[in-house]
N, C-alpha and C positions, 0 to 999 in steps of 0.2 A: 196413412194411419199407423200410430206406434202398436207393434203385435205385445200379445201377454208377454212372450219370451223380454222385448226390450224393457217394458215396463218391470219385471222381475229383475232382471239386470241393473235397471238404474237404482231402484229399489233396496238392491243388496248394495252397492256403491254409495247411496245415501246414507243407510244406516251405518258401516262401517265410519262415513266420513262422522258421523253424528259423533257416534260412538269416540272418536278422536276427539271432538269438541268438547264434548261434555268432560272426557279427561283433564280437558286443561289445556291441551295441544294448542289450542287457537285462540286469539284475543281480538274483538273486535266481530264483525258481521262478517256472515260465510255463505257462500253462495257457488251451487253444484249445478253444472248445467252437464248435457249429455258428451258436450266436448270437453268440458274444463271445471277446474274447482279455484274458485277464488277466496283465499282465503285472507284474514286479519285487514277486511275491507269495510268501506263505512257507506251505505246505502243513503245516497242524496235524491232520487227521485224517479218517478215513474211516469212513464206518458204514451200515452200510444202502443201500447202492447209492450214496451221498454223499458227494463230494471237500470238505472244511472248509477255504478258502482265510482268509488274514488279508492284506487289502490296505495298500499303502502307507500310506494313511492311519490304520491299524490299524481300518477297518470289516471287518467279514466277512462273506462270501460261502461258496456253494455252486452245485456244480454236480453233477449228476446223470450218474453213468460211462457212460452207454449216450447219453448227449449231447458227449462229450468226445472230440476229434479228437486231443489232442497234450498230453502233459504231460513237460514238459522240471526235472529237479530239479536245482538249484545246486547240486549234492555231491558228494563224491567216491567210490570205493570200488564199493561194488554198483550206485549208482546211475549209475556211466557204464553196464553195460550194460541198464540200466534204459531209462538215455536212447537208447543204441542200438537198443533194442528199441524206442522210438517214433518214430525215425528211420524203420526200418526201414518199420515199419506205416503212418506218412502216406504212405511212399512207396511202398504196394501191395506190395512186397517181406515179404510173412506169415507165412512158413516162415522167412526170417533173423530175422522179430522174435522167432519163437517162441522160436530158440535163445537169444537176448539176453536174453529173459524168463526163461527156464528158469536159465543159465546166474545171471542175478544173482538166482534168487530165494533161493540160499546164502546168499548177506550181507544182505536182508533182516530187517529185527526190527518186529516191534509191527505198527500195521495197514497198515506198507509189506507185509507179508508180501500182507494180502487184495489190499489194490491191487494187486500185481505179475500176486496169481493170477487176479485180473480182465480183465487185457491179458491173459494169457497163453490164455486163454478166448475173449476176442474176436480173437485174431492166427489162432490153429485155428480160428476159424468161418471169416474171411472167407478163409482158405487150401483150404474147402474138406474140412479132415480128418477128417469125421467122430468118428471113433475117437479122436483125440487132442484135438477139441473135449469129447466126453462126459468122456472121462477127464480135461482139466483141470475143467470143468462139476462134476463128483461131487465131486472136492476141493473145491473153492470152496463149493458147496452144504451141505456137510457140514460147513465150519466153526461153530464156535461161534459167531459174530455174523452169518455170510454168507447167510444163507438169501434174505433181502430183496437183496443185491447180484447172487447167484442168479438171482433171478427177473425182475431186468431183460436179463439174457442168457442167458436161455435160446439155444440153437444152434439155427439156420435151416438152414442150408448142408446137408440133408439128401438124399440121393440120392435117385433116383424107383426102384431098384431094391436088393434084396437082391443086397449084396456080403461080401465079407471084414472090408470095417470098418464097414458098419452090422450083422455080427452081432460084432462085439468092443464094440463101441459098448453095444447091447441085451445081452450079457454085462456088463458094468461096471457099468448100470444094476440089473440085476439081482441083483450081489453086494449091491451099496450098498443095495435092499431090505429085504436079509438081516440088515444088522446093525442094527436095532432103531431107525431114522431116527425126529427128530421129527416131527410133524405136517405140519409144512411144507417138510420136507426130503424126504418120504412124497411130499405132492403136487407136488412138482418132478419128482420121479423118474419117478413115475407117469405124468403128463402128457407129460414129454418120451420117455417109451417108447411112450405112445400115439403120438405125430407122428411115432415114426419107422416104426412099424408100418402108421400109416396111409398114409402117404411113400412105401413101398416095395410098397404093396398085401400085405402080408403077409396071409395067412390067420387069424392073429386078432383081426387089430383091428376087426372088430366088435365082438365079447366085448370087447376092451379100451376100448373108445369107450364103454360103457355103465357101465362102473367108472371111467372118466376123467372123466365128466359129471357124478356125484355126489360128487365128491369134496368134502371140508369142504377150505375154499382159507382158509387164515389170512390176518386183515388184510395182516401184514406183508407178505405176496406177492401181494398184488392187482397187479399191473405189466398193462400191456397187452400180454406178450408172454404172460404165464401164462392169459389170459382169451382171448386168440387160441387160443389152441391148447382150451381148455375150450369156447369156440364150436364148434368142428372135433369134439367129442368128442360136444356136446349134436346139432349137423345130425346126424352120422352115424349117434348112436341114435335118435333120433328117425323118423328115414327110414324104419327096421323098425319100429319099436313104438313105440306110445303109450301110457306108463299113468302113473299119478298118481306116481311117485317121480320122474321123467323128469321132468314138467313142473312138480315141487316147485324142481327142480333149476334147470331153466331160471329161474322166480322168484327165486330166490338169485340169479341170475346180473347179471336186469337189474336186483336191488338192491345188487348190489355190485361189478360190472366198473366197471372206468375209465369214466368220460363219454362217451371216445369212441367208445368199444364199444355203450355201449347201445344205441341202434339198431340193430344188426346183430341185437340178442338178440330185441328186440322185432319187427323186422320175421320173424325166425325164429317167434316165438312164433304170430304173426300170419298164416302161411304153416301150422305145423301146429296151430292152432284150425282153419282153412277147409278144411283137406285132411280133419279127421271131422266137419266139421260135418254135421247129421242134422237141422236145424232152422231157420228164421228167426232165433234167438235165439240158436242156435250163431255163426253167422253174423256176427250184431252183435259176439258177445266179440269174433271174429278183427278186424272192424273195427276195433272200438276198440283195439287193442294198434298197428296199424298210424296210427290217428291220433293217439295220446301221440308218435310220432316229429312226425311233421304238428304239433304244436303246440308241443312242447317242444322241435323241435329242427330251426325253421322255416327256418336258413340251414344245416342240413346238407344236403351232396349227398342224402344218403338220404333226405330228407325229401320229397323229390320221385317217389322211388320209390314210397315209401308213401303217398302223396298218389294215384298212380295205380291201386296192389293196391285201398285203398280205397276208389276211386271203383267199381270192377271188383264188387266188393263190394256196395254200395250199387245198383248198377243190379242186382245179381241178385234183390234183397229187394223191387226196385220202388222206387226213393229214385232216382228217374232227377233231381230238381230239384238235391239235393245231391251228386250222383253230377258234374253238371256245374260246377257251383262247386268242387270240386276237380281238375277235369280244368284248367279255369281256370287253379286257380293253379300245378299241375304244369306247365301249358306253360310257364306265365310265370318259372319258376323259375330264378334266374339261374346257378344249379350242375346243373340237367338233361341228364341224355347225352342222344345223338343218337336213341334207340333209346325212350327211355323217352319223347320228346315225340315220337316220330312214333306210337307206340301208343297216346298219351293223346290225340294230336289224331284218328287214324281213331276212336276210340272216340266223342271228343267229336262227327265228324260223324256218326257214326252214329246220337248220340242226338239230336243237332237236328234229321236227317231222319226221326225216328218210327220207325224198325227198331230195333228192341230185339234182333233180332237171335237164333242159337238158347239154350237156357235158360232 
């Protein structure tokens, strides 16, 4: 999730760049993303969560809407308050962007319509509105081509409590259910009703964390924001019960969430093998889920976690030789919190001084 700090960051880098445009500096469509600024570019199309730039030199580019700070359109008509509306938004001002957005998405045609309803989407998240984040969210989702531009913005900005607009929110979600959603517009809905129910402590979302974890997640929506929240769905059922549909689910999971996520599913998997393990051999599976991060994904932070789980593991089976060779390389791990190397290192002195300690 982007913190206030980056969001103020690109914020200021937006406006600056704005500030450049409106000077004069640039001709043609301009387009800020958190790595790069493209500027004196002519915006030919949008699809699937995907800005289609044609640059000066007529090469073409792309950039991804849940990575893009500022898009400024050389035109006239709708898209001054198009442009307004991304004025408005580099500059934390969320609720004017909204209206800007809303207000030009009348003169909008063709896939300016989805782009527009894409900002208009992310202007009500970072303002905070639940309610009018869902309700622009449902629209966008529901489009014909949108499903995939959907599910890289799914809404965050959700309350820790039930109010008036997390249940008008969970209403809109609700109708949009009803009327006969694809697959993947099924598992958006689904998923963002679970976060919000988990969000507020509502009283069903346990029930609904166990129908949010087995959900069929269609390629097109695999984003990291859809597979976050399917994390949140698989810990939560998890926690209460274990049975074979659950952990089919999970295996879907670490074969097809984003790369970055895998670990979190694996070290999960790794944590509910060990909590019923009933065997030595039980044991081993949980290990090994926790050491595919350990070798696969040997410069991730998390790879040092599971490098410690196990180690924790390994000394319970009696594997105190190999238990300390990974204490090793967790301490030495140059992405290690403070918390995980001082655990790894009590552990590791406890097995150089011969206490193996209770277990």
């Amino acid at each position: 999730m982007t913190s206030p700090e980056q969001l103020r960051g690109a914020a200021a880098l937006a406006v600056l760049t704005l500030a450049s445009y409106d000077a004069g500096a640039a001709r043609g469509d301009l387009v800020v993303t958190r790595q790069q600024r493209f500027g004196q570019v002519r915006i030919t199309g949008f699809r699937d969560g995907r800005l289609w730039l044609e640059l000066p030199d007529g090469r073409g580019e792309s950039a991804w809407i849940d990575e893009i700070d500022m898009i400024l359109v050389d035109r006239q008509g709708a898209f001054e308050d198009f442009n307004e509306g991304e004025r408005y938004l580099a500059d934390g001002q969320t609720e004017k962007a909204a209206v800007r957005y809303r207000r030009g998405q009348r003169g909008l045609h063709d896939f300016w319509i989805e782009l527009g309803q894409a900002r208009l989407t992310t202007a009500y998240d970072r303002a905070g509105k639940i309610d009018e984040a869902v309700a622009a969210f449902v629209q966008l989702a529901c489009g014909v081509n949108a499903p995939a531009t959907a599910a890289r913005l799914v809404p965050k900005s959700i309350p820790d409590r039930r109010d008036g607009k997390t249940h008008r929110a969970l209403g809109e979600l609700n109708v949009a259910l009803q009327k006969d959603p694809t697959e993947a517009q099924r598992a958006l809905l689904m998923l963002l009703r679970f976060a919000i129910l988990r969000a507020t402590g509502d009283k069903d979302a346990q029930a609904e964390a166990s129908r949010a974890a087995q959900l069929a997640v269609p390629e097109s929506i695999r984003s990291v924001a859809v597979y976050g929240i399917v994390h949140s769905a698989l810990h939560a059922a998890l926690s209460s019960s274990v049975d074979r549909s659950l952990m089919a689910a999970l295996d879907r999971a670490i074969e097809r969430a984003p790369e970055v996520l895998v670990p979190d599913f694996l070290i999960l998997k790794g944590h509910v093998l060990l909590r019923t393990a009933r065997s030595r051999e039980d044991k081993l599976r949980a290990g090994w889920a926790l050491m595919r991060v350990v070798a696969h994904m040997p410069d991730d932070p998390r790879a040092a976690v599971a490098a410690y789980e196990a180690a924790r593991i390994l000394e319970q089976i009696g594997n105190e030789a190999q238990a300390v060779t990974l204490l090793r390389e967790c301490i030495a791990h140059a992405a290690v919190d403070a918390q995980t190397r001082t655990e790894a290192s009590r552990l590791l002195d406890r097995l150089r001084s011969g206490d193996r300690g209770p277990g």
